[in-house]
C-alpha atoms as a printed R data frame, in Angstrom:
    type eleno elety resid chain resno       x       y       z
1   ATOM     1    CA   UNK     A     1   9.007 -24.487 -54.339
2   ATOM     2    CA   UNK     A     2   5.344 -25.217 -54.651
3   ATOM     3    CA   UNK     A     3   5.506 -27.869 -52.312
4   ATOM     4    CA   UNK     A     4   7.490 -25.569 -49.769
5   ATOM     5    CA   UNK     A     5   4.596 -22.789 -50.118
6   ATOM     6    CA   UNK     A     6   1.815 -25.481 -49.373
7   ATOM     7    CA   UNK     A     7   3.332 -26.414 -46.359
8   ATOM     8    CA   UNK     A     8   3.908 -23.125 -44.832
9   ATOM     9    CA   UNK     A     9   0.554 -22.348 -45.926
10  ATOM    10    CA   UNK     A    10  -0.253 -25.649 -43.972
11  ATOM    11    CA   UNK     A    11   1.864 -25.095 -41.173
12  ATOM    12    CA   UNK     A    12   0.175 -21.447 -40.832
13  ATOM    13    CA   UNK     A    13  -3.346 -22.751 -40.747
14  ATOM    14    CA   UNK     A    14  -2.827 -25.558 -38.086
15  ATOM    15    CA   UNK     A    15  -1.185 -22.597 -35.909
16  ATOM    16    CA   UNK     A    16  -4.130 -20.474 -36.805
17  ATOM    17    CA   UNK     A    17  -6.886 -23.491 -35.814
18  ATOM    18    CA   UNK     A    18  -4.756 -24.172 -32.685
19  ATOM    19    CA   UNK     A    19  -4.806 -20.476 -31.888
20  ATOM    20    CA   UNK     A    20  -8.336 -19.795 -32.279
21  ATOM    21    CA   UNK     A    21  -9.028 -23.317 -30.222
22  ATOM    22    CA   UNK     A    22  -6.998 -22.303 -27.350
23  ATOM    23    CA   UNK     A    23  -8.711 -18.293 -27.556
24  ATOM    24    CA   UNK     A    24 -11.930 -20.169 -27.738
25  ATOM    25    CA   UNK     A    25 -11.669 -22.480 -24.274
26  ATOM    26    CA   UNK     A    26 -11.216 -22.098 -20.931
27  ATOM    27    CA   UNK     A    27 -10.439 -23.829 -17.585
28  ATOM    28    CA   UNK     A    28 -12.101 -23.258 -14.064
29  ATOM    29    CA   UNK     A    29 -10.246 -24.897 -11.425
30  ATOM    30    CA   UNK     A    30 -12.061 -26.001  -7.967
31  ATOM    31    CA   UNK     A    31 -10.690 -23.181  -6.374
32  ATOM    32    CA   UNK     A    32 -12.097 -20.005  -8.317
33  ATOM    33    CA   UNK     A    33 -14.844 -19.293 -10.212
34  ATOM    34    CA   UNK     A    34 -14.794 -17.124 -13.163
35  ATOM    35    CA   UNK     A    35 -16.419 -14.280 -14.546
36  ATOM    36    CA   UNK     A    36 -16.509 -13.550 -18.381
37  ATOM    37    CA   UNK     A    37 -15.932 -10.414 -19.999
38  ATOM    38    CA   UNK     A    38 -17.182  -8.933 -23.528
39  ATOM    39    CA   UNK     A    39 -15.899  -5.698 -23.994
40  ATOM    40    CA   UNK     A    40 -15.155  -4.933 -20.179
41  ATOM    41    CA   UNK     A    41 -19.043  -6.055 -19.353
42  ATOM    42    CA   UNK     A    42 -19.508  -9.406 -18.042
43  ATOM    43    CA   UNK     A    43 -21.686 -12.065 -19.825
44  ATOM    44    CA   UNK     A    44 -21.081 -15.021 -18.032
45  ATOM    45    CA   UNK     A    45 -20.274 -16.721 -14.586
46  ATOM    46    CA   UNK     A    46 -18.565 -19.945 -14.298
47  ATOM    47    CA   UNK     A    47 -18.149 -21.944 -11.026
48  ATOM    48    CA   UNK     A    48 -18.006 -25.199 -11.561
49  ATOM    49    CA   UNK     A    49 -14.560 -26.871 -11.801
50  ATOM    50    CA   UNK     A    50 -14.338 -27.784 -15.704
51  ATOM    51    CA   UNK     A    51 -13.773 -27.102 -19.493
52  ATOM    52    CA   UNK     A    52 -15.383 -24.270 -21.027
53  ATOM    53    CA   UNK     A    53 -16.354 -21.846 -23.978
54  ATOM    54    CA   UNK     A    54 -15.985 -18.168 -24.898
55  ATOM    55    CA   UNK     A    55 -15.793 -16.315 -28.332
56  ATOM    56    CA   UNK     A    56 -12.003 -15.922 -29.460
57  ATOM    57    CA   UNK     A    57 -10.544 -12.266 -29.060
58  ATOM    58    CA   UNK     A    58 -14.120 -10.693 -28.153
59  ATOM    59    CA   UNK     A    59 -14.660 -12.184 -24.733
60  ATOM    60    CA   UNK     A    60 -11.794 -12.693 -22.056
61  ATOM    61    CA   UNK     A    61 -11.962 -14.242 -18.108
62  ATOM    62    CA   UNK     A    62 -11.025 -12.579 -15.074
63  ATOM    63    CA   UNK     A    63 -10.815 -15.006 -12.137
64  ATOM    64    CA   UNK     A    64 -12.001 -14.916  -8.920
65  ATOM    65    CA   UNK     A    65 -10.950 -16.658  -5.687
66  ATOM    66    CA   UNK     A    66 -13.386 -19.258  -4.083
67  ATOM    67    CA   UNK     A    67 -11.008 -19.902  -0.659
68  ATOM    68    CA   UNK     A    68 -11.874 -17.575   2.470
69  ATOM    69    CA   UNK     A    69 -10.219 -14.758   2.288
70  ATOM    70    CA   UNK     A    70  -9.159 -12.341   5.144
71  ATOM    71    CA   UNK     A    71  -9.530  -8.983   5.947
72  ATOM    72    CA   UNK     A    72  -7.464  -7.907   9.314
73  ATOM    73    CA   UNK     A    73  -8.557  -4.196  10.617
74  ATOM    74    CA   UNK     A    74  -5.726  -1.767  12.131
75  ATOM    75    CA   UNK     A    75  -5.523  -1.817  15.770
76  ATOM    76    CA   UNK     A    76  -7.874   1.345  16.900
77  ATOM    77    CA   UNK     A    77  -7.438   2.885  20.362
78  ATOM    78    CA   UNK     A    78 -10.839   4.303  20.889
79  ATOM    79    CA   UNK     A    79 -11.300   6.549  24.167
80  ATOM    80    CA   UNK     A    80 -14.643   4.806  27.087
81  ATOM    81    CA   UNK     A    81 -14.905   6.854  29.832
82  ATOM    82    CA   UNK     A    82 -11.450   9.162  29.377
83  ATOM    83    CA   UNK     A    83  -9.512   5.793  28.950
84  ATOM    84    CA   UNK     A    84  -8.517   4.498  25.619
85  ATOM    85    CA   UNK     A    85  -9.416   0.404  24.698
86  ATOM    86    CA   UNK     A    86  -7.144  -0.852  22.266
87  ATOM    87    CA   UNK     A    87  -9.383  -3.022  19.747
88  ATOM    88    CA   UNK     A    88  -8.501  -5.343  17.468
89  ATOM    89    CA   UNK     A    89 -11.021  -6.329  14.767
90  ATOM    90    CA   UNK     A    90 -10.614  -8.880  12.356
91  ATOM    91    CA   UNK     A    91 -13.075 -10.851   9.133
92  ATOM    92    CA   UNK     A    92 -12.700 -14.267   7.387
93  ATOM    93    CA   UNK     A    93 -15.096 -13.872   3.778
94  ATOM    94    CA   UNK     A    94 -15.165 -15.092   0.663
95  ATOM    95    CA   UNK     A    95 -16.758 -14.142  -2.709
96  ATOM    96    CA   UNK     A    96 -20.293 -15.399  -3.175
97  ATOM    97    CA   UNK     A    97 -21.438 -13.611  -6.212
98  ATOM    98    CA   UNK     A    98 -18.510 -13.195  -8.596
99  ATOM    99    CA   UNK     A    99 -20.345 -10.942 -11.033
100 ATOM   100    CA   UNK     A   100 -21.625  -8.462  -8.238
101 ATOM   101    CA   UNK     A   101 -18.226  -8.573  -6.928
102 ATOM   102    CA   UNK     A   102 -16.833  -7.623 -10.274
103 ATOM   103    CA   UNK     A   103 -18.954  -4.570 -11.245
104 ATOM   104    CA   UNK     A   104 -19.414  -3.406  -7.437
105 ATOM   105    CA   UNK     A   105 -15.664  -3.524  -6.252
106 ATOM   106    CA   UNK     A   106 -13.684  -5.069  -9.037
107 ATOM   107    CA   UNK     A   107 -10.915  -6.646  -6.875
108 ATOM   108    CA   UNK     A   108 -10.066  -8.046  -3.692
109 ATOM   109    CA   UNK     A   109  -7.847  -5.345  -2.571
110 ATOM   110    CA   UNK     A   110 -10.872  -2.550  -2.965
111 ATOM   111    CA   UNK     A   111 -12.796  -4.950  -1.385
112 ATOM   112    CA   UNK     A   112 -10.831  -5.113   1.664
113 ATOM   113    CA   UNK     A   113 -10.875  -0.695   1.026
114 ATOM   114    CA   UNK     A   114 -14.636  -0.982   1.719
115 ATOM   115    CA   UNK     A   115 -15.240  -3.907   4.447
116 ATOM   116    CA   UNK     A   116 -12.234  -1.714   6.614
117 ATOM   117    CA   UNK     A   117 -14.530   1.724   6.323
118 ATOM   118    CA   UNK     A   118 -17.541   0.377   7.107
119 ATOM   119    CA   UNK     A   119 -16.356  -2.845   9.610
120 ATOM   120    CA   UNK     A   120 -14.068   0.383  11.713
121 ATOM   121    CA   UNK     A   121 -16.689   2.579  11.606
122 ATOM   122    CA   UNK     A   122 -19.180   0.592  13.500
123 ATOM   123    CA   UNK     A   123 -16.964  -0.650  15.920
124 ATOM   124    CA   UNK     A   124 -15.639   2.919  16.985
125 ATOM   125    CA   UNK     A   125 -19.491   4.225  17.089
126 ATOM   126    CA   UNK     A   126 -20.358   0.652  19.158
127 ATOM   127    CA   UNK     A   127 -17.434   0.718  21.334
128 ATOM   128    CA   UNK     A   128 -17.471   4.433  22.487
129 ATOM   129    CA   UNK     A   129 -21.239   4.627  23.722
130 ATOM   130    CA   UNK     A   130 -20.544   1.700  26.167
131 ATOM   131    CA   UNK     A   131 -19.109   1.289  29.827
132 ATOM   132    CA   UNK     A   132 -15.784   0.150  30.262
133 ATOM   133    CA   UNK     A   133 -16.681  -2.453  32.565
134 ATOM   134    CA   UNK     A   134 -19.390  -3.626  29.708
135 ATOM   135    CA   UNK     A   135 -16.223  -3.623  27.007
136 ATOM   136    CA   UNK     A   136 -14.379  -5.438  29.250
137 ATOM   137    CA   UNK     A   137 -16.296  -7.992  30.945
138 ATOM   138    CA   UNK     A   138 -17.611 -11.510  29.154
139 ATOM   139    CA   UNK     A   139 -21.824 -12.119  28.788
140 ATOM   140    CA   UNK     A   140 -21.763 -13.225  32.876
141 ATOM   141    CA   UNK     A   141 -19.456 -10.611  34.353
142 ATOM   142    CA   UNK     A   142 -22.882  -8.236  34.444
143 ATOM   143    CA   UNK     A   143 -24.801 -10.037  35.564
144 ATOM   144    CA   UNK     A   144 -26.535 -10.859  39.450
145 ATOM   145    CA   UNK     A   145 -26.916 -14.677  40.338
146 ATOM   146    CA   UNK     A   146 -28.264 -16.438  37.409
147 ATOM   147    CA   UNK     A   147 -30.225 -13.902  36.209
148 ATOM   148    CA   UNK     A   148 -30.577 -13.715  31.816
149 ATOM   149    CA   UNK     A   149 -30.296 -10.252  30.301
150 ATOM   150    CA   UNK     A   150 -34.415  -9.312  30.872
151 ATOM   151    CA   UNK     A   151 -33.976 -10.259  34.525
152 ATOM   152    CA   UNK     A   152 -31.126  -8.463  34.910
153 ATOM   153    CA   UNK     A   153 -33.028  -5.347  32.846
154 ATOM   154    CA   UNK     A   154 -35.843  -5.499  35.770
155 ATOM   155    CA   UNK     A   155 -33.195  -6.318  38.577
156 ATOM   156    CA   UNK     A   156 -31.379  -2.891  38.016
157 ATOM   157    CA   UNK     A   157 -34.698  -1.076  37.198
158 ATOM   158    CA   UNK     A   158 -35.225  -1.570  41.062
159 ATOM   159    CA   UNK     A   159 -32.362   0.892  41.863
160 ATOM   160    CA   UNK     A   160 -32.711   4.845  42.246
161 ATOM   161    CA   UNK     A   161 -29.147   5.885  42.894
162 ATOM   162    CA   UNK     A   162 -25.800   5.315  42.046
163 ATOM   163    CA   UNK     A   163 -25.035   4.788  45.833
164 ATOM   164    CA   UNK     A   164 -27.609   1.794  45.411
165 ATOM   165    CA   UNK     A   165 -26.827   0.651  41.862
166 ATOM   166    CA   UNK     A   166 -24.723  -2.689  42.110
167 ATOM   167    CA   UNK     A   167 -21.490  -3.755  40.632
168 ATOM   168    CA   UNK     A   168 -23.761  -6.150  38.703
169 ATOM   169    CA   UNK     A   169 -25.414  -2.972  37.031
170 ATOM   170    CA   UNK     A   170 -24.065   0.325  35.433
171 ATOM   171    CA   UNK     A   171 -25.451   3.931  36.109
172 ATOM   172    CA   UNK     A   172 -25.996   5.875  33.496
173 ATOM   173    CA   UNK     A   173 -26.030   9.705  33.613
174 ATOM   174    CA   UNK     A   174 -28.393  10.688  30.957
175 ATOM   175    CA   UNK     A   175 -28.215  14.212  28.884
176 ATOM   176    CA   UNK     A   176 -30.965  15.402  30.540
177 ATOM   177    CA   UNK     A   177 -30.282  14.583  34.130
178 ATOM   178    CA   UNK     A   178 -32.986  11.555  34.201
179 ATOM   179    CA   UNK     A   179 -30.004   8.887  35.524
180 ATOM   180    CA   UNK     A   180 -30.337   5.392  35.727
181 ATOM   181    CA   UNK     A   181 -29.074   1.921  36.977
182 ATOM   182    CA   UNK     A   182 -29.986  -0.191  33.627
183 ATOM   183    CA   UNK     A   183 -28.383  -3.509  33.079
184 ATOM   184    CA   UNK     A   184 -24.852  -3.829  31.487
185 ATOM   185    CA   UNK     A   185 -24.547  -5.844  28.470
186 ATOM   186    CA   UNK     A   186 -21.077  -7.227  28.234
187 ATOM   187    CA   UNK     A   187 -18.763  -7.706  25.700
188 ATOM   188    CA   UNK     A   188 -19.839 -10.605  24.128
189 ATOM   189    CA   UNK     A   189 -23.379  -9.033  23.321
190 ATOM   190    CA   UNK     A   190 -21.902  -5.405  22.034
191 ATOM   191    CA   UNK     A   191 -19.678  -7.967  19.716
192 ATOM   192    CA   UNK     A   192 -23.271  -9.467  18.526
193 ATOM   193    CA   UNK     A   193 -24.863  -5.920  18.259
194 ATOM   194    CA   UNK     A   194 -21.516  -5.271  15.824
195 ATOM   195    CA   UNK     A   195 -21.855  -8.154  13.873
196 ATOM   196    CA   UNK     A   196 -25.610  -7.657  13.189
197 ATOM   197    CA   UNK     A   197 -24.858  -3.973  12.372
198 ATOM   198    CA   UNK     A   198 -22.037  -5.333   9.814
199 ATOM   199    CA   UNK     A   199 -24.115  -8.118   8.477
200 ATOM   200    CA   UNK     A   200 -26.802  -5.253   7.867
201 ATOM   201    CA   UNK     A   201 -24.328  -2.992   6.388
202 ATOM   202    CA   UNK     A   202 -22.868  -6.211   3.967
203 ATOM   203    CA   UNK     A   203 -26.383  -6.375   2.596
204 ATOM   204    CA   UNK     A   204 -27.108  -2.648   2.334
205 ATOM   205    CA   UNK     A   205 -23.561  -2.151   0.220
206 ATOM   206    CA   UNK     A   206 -24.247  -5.285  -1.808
207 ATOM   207    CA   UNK     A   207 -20.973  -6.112  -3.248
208 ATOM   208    CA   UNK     A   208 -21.459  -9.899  -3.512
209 ATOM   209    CA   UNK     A   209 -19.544 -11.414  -0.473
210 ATOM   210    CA   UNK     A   210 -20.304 -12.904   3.133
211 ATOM   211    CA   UNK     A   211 -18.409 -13.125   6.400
212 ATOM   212    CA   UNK     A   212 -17.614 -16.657   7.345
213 ATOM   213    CA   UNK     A   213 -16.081 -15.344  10.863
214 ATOM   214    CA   UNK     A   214 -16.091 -12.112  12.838
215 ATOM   215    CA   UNK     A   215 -14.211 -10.985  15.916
């Protein structure tokens, strides 16, 4: 009977060791990186693949992908010049700073919540101040000869109505009835206005991630 009690008092105490090792360690694979929690505030940031420490039952791990992640926007029909463009919009990101990400957003789901208000938001306000043959056309579609985009800002300067103003150019009736031929941009340089505008916006908001690809 004695000898039963000592090894069930034996048996107990390895399961308590093992329990306590495996509360005490944790594993980062090369694929996430981990942030760790003590009492719901985090302490520590692991992102290293590899073996690692926390204090049993008073800290736990919430894991975080490393992998690009994607974020596809809802098609948006957004009315130029009484017509309506369909746009697509899409993002490739990942997670850069796994703590900011963590007390700024929390998961990858709200995450995706905030890139969509802010990514749809400048796209409709980009989109709907420009011509439709600017939305449409690539970076050389508004352009004359071989002109760059300063060139082709003096080139349509030169032109006083819209009877003169070229296909090359786009007239622009101003508010207060000062009109102009001014040099189109083109689509691929309203998609670089957007991105800037979103890459200023990702730093602004601060929640710890970057786009690896925008269209």
């Amino acid at each position: 009977m004695i000898l039963s009690k000592f090894k069930l008092g034996l048996l107990l105490f390895i399961a308590a060791c093992l329990l306590l090792l495996f509360s005490s360690v944790y594993i980062v694979n090369e694929k996430e990186q981990v942030v760790v929690l003590q009492f719901g505030a985090p302490v520590k940031v692991s992102t290293e693949p590899g073996l690692y420490f926390k204090i049993p039952f008073i800290q736990n791990i919430r894991p975080f992908s490393k992998l690009i992640l994607e974020w596809d926007g809802l098609p948006a029909e957004i009315p130029v010049e009484g017509k309506r463009v369909s746009i697509d919009t899409f993002a490739r990101w990942k997670i850069v700073d796994p703590q900011r990400f963590f007390e700024r957003v929390s998961d990858v789901e709200t995450a995706k919540s905030r890139i969509g208000s802010f990514v749809e938001s400048i796209v409709r306000e980009k989109i709907s101040v420009s011509k439709l043959k600017e939305v449409v056309a690539n970076n050389k579609s508004l352009r004359y000869d071989e002109n760059d985009y300063k060139e082709q800002v003096e080139f349509c300067e030169d032109f006083k109505t819209s009877e003169e103003c070229p296909e090359s150019c786009i007239w622009v009736q101003e508010k207060d009835e000062n009109d102009l031929c001014q040099a189109g941009k083109g689509r691929s340089m309203i998609i670089e206005e957007i991105l800037a505008d979103v890459q200023n916006k990702l730093m602004e908001i601060d929640i710890g991630i970057e786009f690896v690809d925008f269209q």
